[in-house]
DRENPA-3360 file (N, C-alpha, C; in nm, 2 decimals, always signed):
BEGIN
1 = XXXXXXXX = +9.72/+11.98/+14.02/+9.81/+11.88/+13.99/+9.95/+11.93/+14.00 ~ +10.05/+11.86/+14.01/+10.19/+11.85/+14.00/+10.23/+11.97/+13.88 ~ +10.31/+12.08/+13.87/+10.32/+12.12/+13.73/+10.47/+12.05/+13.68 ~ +10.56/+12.13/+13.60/+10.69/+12.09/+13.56/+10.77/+12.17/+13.65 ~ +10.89/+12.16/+13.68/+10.99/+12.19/+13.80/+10.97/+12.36/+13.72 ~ +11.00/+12.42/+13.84/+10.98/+12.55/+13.84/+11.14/+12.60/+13.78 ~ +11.21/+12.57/+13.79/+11.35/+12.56/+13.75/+11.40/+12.53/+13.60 ~ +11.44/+12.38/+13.58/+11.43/+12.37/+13.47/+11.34/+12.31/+13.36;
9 = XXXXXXXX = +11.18/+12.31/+13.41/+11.12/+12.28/+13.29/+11.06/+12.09/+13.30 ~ +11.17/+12.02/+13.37/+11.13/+11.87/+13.37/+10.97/+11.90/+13.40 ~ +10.91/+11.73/+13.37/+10.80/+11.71/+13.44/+10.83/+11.57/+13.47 ~ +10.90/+11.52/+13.49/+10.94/+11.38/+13.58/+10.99/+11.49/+13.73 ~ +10.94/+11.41/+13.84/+10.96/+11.43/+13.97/+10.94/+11.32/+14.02 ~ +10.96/+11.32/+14.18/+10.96/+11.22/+14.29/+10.83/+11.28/+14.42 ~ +10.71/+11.26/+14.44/+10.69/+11.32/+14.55/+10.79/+11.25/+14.67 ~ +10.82/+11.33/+14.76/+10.93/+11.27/+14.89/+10.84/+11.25/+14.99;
17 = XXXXXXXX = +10.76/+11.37/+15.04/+10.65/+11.35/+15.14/+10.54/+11.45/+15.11 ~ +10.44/+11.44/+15.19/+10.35/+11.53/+15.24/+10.36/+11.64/+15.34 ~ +10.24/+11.74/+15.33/+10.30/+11.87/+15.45/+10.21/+11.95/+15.41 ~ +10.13/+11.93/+15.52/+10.00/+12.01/+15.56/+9.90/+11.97/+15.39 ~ +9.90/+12.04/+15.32/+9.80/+12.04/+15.23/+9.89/+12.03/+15.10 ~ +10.01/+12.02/+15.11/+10.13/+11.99/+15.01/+10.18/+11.87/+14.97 ~ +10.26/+11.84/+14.84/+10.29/+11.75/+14.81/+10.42/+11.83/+14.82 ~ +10.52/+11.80/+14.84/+10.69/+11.84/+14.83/+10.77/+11.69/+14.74;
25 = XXXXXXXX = +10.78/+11.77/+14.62/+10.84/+11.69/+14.54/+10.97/+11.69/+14.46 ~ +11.06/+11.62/+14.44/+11.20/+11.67/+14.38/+11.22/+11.63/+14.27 ~ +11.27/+11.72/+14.18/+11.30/+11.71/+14.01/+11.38/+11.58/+14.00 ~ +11.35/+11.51/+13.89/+11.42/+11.44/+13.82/+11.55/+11.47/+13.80 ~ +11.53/+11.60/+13.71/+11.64/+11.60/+13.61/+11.77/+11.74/+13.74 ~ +11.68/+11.81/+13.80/+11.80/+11.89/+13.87/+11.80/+11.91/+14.02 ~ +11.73/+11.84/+14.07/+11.66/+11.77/+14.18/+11.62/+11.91/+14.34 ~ +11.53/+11.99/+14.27/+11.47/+12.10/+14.31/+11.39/+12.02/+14.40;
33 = XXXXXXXX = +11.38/+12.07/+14.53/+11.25/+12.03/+14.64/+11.11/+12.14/+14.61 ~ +11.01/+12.13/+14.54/+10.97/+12.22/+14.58/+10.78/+12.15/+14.62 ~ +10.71/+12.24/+14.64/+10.57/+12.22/+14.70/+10.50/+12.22/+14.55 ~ +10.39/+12.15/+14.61/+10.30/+12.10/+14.50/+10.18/+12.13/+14.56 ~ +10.07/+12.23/+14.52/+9.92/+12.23/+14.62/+9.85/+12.13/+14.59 ~ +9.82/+12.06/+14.68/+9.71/+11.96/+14.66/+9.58/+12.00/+14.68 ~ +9.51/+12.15/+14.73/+9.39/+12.17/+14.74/+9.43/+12.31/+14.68 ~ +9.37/+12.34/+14.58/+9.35/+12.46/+14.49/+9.33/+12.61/+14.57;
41 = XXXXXXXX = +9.24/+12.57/+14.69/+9.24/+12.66/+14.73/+9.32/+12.71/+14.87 ~ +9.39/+12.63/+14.89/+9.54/+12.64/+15.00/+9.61/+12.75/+14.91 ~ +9.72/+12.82/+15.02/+9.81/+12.94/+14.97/+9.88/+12.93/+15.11 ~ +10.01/+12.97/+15.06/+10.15/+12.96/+15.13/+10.10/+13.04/+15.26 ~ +10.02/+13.13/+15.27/+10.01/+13.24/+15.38/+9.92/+13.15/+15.43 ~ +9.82/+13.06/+15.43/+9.72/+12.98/+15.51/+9.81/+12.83/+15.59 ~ +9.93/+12.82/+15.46/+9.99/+12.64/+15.55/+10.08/+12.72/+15.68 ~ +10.09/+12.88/+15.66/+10.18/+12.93/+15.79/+10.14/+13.03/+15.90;
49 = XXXXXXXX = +10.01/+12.93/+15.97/+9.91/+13.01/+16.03/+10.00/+13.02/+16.18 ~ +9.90/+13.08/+16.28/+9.97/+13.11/+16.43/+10.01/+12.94/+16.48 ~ +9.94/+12.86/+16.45/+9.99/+12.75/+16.50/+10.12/+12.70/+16.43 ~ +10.14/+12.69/+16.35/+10.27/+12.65/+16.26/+10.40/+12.70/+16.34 ~ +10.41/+12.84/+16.40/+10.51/+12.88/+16.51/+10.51/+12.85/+16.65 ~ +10.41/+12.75/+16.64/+10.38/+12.71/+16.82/+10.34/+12.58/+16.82 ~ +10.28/+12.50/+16.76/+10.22/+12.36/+16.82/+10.20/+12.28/+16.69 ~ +10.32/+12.29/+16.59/+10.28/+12.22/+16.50/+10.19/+12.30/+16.38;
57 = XXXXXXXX = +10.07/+12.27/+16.34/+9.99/+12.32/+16.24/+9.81/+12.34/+16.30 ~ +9.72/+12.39/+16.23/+9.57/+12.35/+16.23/+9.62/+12.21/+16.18 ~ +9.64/+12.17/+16.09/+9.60/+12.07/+15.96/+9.63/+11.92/+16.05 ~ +9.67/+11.92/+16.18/+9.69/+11.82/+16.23/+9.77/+11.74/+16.22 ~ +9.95/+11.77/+16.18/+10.02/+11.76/+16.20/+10.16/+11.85/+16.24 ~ +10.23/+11.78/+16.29/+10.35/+11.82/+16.35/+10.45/+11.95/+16.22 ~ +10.37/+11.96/+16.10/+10.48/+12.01/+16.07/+10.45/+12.17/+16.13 ~ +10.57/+12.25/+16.11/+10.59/+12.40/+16.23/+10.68/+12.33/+16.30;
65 = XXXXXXXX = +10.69/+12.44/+16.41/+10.79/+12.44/+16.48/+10.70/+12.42/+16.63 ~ +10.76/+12.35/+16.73/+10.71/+12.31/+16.86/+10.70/+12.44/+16.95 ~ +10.80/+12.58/+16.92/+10.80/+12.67/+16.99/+10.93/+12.81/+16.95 ~ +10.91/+12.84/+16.80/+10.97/+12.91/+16.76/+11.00/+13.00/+16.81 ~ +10.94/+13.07/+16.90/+11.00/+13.22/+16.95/+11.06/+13.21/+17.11 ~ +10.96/+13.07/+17.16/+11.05/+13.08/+17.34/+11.18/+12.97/+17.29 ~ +11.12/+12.86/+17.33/+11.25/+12.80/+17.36/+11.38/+12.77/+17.24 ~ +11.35/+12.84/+17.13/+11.45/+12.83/+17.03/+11.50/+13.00/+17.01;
73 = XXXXXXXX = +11.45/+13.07/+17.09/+11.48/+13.25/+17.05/+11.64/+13.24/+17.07 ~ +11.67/+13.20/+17.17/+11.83/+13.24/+17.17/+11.91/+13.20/+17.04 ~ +11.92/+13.10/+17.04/+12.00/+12.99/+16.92/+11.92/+13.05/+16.79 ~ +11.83/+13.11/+16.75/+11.74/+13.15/+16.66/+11.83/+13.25/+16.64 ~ +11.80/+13.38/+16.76/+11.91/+13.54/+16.75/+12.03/+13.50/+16.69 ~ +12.11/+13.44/+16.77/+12.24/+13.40/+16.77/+12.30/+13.37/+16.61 ~ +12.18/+13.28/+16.53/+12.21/+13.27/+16.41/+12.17/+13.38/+16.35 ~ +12.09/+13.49/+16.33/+12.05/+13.57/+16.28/+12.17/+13.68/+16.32;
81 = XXXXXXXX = +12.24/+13.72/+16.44/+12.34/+13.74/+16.45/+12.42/+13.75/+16.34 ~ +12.47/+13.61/+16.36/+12.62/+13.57/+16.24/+12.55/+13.55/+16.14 ~ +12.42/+13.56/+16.06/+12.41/+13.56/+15.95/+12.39/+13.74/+15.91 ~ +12.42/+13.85/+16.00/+12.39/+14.00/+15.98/+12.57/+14.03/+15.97 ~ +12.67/+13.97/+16.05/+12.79/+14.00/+16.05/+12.78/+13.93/+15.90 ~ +12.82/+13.83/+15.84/+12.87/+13.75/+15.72/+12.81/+13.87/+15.63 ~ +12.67/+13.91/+15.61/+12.65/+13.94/+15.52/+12.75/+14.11/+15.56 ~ +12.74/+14.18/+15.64/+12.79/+14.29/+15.66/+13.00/+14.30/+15.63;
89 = XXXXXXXX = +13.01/+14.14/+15.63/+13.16/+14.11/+15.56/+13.15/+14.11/+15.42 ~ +13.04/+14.10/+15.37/+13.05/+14.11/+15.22/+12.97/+14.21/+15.11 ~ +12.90/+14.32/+15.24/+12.86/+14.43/+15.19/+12.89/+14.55/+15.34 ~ +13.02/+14.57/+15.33/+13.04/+14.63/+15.49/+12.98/+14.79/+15.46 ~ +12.93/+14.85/+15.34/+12.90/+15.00/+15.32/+12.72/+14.95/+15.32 ~ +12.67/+14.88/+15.32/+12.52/+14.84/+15.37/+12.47/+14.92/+15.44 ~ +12.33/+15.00/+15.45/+12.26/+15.07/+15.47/+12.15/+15.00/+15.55 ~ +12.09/+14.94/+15.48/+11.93/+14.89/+15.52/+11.95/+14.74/+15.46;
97 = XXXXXXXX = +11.81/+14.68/+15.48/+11.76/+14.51/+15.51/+11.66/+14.50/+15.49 ~ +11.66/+14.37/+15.37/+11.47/+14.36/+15.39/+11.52/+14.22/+15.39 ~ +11.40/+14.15/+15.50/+11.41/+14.00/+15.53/+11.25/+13.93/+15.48 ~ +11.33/+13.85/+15.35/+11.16/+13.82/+15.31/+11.13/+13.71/+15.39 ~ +10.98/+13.68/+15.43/+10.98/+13.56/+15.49/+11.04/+13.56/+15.63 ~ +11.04/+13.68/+15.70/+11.07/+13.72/+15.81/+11.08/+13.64/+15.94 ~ +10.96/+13.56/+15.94/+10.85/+13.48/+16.07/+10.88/+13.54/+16.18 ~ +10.95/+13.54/+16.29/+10.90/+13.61/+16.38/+11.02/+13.75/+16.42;
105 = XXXXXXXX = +11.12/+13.74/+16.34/+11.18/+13.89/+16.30/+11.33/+13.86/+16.38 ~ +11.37/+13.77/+16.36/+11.52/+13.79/+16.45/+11.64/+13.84/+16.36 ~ +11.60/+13.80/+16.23/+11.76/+13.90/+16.14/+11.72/+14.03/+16.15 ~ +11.56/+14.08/+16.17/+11.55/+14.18/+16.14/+11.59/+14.28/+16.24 ~ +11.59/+14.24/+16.35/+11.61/+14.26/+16.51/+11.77/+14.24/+16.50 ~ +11.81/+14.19/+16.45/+11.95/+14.17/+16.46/+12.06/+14.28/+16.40 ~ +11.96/+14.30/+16.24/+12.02/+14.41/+16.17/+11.97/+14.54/+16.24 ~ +11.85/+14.60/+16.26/+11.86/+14.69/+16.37/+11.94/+14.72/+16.50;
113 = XXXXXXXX = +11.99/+14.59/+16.56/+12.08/+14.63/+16.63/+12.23/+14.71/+16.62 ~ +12.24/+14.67/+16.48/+12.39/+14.72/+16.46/+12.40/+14.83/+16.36 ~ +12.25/+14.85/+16.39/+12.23/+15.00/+16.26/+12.17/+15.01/+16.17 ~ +12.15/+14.89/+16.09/+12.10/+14.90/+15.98/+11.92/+14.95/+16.01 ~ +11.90/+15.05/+15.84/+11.72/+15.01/+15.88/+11.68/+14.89/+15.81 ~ +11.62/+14.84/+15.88/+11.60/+14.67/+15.87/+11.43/+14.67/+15.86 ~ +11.40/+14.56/+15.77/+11.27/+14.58/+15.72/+11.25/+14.38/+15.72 ~ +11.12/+14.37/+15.77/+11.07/+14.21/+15.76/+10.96/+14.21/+15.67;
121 = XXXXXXXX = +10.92/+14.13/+15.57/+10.78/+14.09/+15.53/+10.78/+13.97/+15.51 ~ +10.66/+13.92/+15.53/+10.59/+13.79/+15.51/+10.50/+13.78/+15.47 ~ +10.44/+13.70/+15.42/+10.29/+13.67/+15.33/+10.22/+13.61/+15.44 ~ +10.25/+13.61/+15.57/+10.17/+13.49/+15.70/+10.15/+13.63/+15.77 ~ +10.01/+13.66/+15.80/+10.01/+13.73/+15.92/+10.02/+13.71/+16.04 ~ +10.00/+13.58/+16.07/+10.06/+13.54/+16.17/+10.21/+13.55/+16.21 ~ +10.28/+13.55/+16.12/+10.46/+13.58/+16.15/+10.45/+13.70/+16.17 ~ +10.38/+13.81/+16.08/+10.41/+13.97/+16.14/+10.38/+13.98/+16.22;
129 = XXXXXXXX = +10.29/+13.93/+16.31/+10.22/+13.94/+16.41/+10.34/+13.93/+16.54 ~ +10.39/+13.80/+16.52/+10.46/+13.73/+16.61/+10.57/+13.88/+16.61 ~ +10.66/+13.89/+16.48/+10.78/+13.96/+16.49/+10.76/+14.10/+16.53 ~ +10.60/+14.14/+16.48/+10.63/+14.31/+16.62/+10.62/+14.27/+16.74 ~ +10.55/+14.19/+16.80/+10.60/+14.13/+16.93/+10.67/+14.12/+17.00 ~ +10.78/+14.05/+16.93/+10.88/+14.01/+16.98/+11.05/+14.05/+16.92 ~ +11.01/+14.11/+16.84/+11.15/+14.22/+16.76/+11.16/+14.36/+16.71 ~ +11.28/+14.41/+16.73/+11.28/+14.52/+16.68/+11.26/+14.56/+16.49;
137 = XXXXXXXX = +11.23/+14.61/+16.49/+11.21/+14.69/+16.36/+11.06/+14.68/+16.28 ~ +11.07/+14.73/+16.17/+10.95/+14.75/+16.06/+10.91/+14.60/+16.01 ~ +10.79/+14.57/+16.02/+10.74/+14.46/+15.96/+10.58/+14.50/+15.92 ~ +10.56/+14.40/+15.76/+10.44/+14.41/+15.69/+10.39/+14.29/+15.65 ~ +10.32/+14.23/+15.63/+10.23/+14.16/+15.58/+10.27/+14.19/+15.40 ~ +10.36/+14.15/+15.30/+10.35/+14.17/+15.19/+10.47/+14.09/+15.13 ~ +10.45/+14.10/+14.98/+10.53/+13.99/+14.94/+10.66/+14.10/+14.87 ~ +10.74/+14.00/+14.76/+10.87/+14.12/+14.73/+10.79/+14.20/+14.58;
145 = XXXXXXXX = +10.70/+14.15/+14.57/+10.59/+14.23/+14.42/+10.59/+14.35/+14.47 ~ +10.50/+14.30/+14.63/+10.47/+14.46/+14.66/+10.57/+14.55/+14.68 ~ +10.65/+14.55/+14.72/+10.81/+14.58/+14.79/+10.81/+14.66/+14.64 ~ +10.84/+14.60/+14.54/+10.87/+14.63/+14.45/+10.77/+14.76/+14.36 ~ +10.65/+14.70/+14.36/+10.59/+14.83/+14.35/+10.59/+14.91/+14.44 ~ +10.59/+14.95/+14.55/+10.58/+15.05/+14.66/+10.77/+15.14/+14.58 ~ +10.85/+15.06/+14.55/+10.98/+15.18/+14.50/+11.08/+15.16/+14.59 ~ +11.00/+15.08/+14.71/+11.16/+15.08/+14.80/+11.28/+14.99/+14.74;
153 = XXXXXXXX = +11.39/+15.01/+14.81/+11.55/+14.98/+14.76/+11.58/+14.94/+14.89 ~ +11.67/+14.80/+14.87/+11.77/+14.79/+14.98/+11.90/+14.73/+14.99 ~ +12.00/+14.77/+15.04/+12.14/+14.74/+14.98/+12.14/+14.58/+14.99 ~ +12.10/+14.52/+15.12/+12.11/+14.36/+15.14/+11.95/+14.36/+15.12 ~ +11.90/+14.19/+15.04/+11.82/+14.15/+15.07/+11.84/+13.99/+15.10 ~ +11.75/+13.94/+15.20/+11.76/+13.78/+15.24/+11.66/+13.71/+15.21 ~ +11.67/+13.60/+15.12/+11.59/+13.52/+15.13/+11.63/+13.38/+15.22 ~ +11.60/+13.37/+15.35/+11.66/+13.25/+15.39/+11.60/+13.16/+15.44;
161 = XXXXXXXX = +11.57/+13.07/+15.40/+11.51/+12.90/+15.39/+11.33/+12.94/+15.32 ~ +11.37/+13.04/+15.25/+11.20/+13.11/+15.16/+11.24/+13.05/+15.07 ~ +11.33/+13.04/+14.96/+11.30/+13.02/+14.83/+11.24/+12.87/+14.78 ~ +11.22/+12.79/+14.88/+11.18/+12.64/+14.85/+11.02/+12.64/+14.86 ~ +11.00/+12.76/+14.90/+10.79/+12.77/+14.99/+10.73/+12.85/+14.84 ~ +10.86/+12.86/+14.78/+10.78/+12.98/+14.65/+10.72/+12.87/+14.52 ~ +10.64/+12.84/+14.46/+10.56/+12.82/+14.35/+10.66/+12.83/+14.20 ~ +10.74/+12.95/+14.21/+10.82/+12.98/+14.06/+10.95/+13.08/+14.15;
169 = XXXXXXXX = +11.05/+12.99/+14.21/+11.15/+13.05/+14.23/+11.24/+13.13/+14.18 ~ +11.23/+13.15/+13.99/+11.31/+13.22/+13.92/+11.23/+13.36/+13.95 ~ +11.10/+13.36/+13.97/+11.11/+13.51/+13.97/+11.09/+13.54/+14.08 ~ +11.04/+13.47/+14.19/+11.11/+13.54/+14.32/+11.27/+13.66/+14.30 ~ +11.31/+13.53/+14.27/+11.49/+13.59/+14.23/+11.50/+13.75/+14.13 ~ +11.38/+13.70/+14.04/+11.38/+13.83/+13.96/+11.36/+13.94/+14.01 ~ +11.25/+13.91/+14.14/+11.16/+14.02/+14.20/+11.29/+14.11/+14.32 ~ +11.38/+13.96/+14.35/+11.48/+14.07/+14.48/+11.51/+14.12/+14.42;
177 = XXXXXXXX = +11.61/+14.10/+14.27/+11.69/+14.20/+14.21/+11.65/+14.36/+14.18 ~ +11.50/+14.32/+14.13/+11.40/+14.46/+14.16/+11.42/+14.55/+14.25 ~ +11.44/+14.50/+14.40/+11.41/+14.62/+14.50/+11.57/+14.62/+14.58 ~ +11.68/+14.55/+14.50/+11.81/+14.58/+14.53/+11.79/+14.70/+14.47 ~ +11.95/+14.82/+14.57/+12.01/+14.91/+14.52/+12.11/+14.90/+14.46 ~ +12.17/+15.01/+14.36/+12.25/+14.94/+14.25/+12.37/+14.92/+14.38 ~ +12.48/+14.80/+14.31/+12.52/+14.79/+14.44/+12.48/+14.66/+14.51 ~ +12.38/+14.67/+14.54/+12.34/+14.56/+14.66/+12.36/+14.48/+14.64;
185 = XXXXXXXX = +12.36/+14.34/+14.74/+12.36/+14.25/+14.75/+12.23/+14.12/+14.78 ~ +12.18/+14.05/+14.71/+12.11/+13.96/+14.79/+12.16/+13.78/+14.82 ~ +12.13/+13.74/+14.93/+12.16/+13.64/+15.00/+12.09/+13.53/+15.03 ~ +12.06/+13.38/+14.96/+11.96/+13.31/+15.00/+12.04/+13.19/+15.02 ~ +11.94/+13.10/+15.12/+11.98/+13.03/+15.15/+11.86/+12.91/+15.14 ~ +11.89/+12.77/+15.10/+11.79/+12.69/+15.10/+11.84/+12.53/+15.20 ~ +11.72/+12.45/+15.27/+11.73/+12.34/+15.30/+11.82/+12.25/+15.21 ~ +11.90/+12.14/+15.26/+11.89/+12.04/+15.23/+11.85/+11.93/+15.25;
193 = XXXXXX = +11.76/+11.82/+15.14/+11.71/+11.75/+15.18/+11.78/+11.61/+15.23 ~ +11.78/+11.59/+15.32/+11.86/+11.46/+15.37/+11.94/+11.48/+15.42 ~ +11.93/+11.63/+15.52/+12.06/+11.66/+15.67/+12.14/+11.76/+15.61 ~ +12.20/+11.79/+15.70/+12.34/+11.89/+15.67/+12.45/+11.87/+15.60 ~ +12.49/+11.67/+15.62/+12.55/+11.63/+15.53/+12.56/+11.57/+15.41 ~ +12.38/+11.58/+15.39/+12.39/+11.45/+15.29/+12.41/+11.55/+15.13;
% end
């Protein structure tokens, strides 16, 4: 069932729509989008199988992307680019990169390019899969727990368009601060729902 917003606690929400085996629903009181499982036994790493970066989903809908790594790679890089310069304007002594939620590795590929050691994980083996493929650097199958237990440190971390797919987004947040170096920086970014402008 629905629980109370992962945020602040309400249990009044709106479901908005459906998605794959999810309810995506938004708070009442501080109007959080987040996912709701409808089958107990669904997990974030099964709604973002090989199909989800290529032809839509298994689940028989459109949601995914029609062709994430050909015909959107450029404009994909490009932003992964200028989101490795912005962050490197506001951490220019940055070292290394971990990109949680990687999918198919273009920040990570981006921050390798200009030096950094650059690190991807995902909870979809399907995305690791995709991003040794098709990008440069280190990529794992694991979440920021594990990150966290394994001891590694990294001056930037990104969460970008992940924090909305998480179940309890405060400790996501708790978990990056974990495997920042003292120092570091982390960076997220989320959807909005109803366009760029609304």
């Amino acid at each position: 069932g629905i629980l109370n917003c992962p945020i602040c606690g309400s249990p009044a929400f709106e479901v908005m729509f459906t998605l794959s085996d999810m309810r995506i629903a938004r708070c009442a009181q501080c109007a959080l989008l987040s996912g709701r499982e409808l089958d107990s036994d669904s997990s974030v790493s099964l709604i973002y199988d090989a199909d989800y970066f290529g032809r839509g989903n298994a689940h028989g809908t459109l949601a995914g992307y029609l062709d994430y790594v050909g015909a959107e790679r450029a404009l994909r890089h490009q932003v992964a680019e200028d989101l490795v310069r912005l962050m490197l304007t506001r951490h220019p002594t940055a070292k290394s990169l971990l990109d949680v939620g990687c999918a198919a590795g273009f920040l990570v590929d981006a921050a390798t390019e200009v030096g950094l050691r650059s690190e991807g994980i995902d909870v979809s083996t399907s995305a690791v899969d995709l991003a040794r493929l098709h990008s440069r650097g280190d990529f794992r199958v694991a979440d920021l727990d594990d990150i966290s237990e394994s001891g590694a440190k990294f001056d930037i971390v990104g969460l970008f368009d992940v924090l909305e797919h998480s179940p309890d987004p405060r400790q996501m947040i708790l978990s990056m601060s974990r495997v920042l170096n003292d120092g570091g920086m982390g960076f997220i970014s989320v959807p909005r729902y109803g366009g760029w402008l609304s």
